[in-house]
C-alpha positions in Angstrom: 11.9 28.1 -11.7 12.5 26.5 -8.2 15.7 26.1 -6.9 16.7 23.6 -4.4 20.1 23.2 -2.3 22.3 19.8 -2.6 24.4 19.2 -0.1 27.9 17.5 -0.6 30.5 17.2 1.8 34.0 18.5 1.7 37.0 16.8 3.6 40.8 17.2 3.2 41.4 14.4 0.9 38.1 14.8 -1.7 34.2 15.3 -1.2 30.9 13.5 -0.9 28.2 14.0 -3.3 24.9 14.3 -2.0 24.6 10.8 -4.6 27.4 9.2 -2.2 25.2 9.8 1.3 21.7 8.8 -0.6 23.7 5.5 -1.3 24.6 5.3 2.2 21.4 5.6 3.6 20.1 2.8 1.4 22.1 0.1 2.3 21.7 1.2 6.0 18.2 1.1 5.0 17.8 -2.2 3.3 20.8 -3.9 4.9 22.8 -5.2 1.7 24.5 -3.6 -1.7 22.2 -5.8 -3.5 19.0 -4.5 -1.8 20.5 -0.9 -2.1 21.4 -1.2 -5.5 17.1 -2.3 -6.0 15.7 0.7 -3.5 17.5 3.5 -6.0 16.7 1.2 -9.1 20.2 0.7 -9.9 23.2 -1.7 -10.5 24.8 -3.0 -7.6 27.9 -2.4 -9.1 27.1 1.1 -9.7 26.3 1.7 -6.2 29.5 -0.2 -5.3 31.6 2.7 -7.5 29.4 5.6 -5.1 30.8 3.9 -1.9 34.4 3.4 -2.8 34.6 6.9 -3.9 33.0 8.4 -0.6 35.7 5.6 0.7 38.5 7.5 -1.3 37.0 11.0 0.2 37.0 10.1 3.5 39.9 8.1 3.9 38.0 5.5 5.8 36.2 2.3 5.5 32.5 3.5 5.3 30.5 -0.6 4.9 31.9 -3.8 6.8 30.1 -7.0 6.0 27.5 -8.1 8.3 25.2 -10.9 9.4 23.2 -10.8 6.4 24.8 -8.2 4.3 26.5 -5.2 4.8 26.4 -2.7 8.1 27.5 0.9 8.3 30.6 1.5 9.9 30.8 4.7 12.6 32.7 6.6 9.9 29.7 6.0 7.5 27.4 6.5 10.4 28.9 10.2 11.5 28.9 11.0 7.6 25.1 10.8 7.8 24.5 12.1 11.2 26.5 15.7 9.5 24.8 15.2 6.1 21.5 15.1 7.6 22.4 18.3 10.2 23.5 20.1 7.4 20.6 19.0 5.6 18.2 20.9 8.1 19.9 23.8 7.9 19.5 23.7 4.4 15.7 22.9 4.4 13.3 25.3 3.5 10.5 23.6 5.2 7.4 25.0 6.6 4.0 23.6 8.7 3.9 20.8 10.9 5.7 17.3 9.8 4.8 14.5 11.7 6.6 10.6 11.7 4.7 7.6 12.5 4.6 3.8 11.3 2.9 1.7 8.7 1.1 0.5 12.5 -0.5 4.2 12.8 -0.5 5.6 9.2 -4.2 4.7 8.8 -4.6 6.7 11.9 -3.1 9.7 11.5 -4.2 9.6 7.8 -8.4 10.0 9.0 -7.0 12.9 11.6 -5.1 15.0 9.8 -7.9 16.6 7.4 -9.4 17.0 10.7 -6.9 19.5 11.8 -4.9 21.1 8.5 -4.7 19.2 5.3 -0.9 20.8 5.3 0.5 18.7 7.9 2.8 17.0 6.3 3.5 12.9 6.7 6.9 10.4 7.4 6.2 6.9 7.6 9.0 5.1 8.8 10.2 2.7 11.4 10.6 4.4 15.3 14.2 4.2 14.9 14.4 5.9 12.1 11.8 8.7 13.4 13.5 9.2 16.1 17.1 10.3 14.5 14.5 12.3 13.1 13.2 14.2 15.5 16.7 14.1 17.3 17.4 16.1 14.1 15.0 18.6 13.8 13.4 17.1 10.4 9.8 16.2 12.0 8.0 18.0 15.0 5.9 14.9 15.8 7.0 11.4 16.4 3.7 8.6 17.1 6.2 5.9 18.7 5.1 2.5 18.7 7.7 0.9 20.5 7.6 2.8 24.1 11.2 1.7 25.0 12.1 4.5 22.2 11.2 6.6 24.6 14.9 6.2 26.2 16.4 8.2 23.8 13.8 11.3 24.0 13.7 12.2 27.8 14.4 16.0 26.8 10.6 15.8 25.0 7.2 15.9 26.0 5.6 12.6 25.7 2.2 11.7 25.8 0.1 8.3 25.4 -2.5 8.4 23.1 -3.9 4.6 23.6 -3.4 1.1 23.5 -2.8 -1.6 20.8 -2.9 -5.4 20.9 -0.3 -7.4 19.3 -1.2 -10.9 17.6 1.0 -14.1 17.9 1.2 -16.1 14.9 2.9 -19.8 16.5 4.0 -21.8 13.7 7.2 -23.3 15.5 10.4 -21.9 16.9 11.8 -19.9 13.5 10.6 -16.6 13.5 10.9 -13.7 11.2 10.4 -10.3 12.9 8.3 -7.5 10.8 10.1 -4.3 11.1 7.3 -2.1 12.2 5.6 -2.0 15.9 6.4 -3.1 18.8 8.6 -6.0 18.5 10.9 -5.7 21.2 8.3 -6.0 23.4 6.7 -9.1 21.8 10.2 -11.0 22.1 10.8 -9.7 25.2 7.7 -11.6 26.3 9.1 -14.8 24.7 12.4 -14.2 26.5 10.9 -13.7 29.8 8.5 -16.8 28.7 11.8 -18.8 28.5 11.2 -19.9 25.0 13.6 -21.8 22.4 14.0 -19.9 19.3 15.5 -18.3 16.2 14.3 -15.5 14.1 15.5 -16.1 10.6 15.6 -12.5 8.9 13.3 -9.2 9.0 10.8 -8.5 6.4 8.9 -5.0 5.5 5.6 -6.3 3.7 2.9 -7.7 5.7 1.9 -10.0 3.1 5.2 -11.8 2.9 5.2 -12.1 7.0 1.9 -13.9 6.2 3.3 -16.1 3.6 6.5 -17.2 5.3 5.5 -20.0 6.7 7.4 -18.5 10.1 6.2 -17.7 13.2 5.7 -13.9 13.8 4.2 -11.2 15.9 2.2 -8.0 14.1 -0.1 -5.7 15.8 -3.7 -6.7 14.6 -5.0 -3.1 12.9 -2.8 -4.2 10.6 -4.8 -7.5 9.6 -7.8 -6.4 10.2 -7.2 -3.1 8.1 -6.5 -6.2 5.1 -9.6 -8.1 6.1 -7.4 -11.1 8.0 -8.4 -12.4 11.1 -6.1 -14.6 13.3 -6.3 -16.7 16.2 -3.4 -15.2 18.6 -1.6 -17.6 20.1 -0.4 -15.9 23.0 -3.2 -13.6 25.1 -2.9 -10.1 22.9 -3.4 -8.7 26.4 0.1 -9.9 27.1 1.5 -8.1 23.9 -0.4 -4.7 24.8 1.7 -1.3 24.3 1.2 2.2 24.3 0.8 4.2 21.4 2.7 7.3 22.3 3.1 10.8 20.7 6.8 12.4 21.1 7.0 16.1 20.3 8.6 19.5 21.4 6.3 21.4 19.1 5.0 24.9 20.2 2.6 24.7 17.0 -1.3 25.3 17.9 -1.9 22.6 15.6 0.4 19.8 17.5 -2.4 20.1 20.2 -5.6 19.5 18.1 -3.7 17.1 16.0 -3.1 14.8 19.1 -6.3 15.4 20.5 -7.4 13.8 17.4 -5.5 10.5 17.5 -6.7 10.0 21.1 -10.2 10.6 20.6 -9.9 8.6 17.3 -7.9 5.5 19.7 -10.7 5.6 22.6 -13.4 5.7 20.2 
């Protein structure tokens, strides 16, 4: 039999469950009690009850509403900053773990049986990667958003190759695809001097295509789905670095990223 520590939380007025701080992650995760309440397949109203009583714990507000539904508040936010430090004490991890996006999963998925089928896998956004890193709970982020790199000056980096963005231009309502590098894509609208509004964020690559919106995505990901599309700004414009953040002393962290460039250049 396996045994595995839960974490909970203990303050002076009560404690939070290891339940309470999954909840909280959700809804930082998919933005809204209702899209919280669907990511751990249950009742909104039942993932209400978690956060008022992590509320009650704490003595503090933990969700505010939001834009578009509801945000962490820095209460919430430092909950989840100890859970997960706690968490990686706990951990009883071993091998290499390494973070990337749905933009380089494909990637590292053909170069990992190259260098140890154990090597274990995150995908995530780069935000999220990079709290985990900053945490200890990966050794390897693959970044695809360089201006992350503003949070990780105590790593090594080091730039495995380029991708092209594609511009999708089907008016001035956009909505922006959570993965890749779209700060720099709407930078490059900003700097452009373009009029417009991005309507929401969506995580499915089909729905960006059915949305009827204008949208930026880098092109592996069409191409990896058989899609070709006319870009509508010069991809060359939309270029970034794909970069590999890591402060890994593991013989394997080499080969791995020797890899993903060779695999990039070829």
């Amino acid at each position: 039999m396996r045994l595995e520590p839960v974490l909970h939380l203990r303050s002076e007025e009560g404690m939070v469950t290891a339940r309470q701080l999954e909840v909280l992650r959700a809804v930082e995760d998919a933005g809204s009690i209702n899209a919280a309440a669907a990511l751990l397949s249950v009742r909104a109203p039942v993932l209400f009850r978690h956060v008022r009583a992590a509320e009650e714990a704490v003595g503090e507000r933990l969700l505010r509403r939001g834009g578009r539904g509801s945000v962490l508040t820095p209460a919430a936010r430092g909950l989840l900053r100890k859970g997960s430090e706690l968490a990686r004490r706990l951990e009883d991890r071993q091998g290499l773990m390494v973070a990337c996006s749905p933009v380089s999963e494909e990637l590292l998925m053909a170069c990992i049986p190259q260098v140890d089928d154990s090597i274990g896998l995150v995908v995530s956004d780069d935000s999220r990667n990079v709290g985990s890193l900053l945490e200890g709970r990966v050794d390897i982020v693959i970044l695809d958003d360089p201006l992350q790199l503003l949070e990780l000056e105590e790593h090594r980096a080091v730039e495995l190759g380029h991708m092209d963005m594609v511009h999708v231009d089907r008016g001035p309502r956009y909505v922006r695809y959570r993965f890749g590098a779209q700060r720099i894509a709407y930078r490059h609208l900003d700097l452009a001097g373009e009029d417009y509004e991005v309507d929401g964020e969506l995580l499915s690559v089909n729905e960006l295509l059915e949305s009827g919106r204008s949208f930026f995505i880098d092109e592996v990901l069409l191409l990896r789905r058989g899609v070709r599309m006319q870009s509508s700004t010069d991809p060359r414009l939309l270029r970034h670095a794909v970069m590999a953040v890591h402060d890994s002393d593991d013989p394997r962290t080499e080969a791995l990223l020797r890899e993903l460039r060779q695999k990039m250049r070829g």
